[in-house]
C-alpha positions in Angstrom: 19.2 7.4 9.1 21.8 6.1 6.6 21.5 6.7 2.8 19.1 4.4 1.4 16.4 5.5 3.7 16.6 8.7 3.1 16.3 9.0 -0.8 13.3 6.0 -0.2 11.6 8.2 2.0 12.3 11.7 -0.6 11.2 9.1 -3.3 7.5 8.9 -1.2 7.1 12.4 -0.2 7.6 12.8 -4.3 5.6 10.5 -5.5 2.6 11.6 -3.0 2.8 15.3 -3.9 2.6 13.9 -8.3 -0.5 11.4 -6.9 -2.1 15.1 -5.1 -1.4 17.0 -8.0 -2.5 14.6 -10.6 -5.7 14.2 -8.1 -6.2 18.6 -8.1 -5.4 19.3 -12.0 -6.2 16.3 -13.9 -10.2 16.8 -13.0 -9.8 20.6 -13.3 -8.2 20.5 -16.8 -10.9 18.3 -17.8 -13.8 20.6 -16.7 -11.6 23.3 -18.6 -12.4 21.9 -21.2 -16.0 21.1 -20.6 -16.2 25.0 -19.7 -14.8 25.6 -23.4 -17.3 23.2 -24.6 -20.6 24.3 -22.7 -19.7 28.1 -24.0 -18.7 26.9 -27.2 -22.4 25.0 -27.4 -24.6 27.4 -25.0 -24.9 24.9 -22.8 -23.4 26.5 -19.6 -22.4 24.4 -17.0 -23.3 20.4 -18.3 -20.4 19.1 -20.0 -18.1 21.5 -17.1 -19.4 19.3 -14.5 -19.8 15.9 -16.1 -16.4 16.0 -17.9 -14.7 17.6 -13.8 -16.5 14.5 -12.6 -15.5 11.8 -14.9 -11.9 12.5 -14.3 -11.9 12.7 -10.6 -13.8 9.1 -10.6 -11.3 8.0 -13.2 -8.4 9.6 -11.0 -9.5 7.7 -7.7 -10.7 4.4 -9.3 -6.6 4.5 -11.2 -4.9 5.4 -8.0 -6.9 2.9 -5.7 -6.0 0.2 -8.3 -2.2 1.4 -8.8 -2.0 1.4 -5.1 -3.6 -2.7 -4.6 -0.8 -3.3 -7.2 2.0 -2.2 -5.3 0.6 -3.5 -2.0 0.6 -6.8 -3.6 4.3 -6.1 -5.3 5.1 -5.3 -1.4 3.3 -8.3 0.3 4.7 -10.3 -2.0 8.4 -9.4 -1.4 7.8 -9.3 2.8 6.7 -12.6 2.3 9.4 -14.2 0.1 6.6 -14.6 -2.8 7.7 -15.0 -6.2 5.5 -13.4 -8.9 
């Protein structure tokens, strides 16, 4: 495997464990904070679970879209396709 493959396939394995990560803490800082909230207001667990679940749908539906972007960036180069 020469060079160039290697640091593009390091480059993936890097950019999938930030996408996993982002996925785990982003949704998990959020609830934090919906935790601080719900105690802060004695509302144990509401805004903990609606703010946990707003930024894991946010996290998918930005990741699904990010990924349909480079797919088409990638498409478009296989096929000779000028943007």
């Amino acid at each position: 495997m020469e060079l160039r493959q290697r640091q593009e396939m390091y480059q993936g394995f890097g950019d999938t464990l930030a996408r996993a990560i982002e996925l785990v803490a982003t949704p998990f800082l959020a609830a934090g904070i919906g935790y601080l909230l719900d105690r802060w207001l004695g509302i144990l667990p509401a805004l903990s679970v609606a703010f946990g679940t707003w930024a894991f749908v946010v996290t998918c539906w930005r990741q699904y879209h990010d990924y349909n972007a480079r797919m088409k960036v990638e498409e478009d180069r296989l096929l000779g396709r000028s943007s």
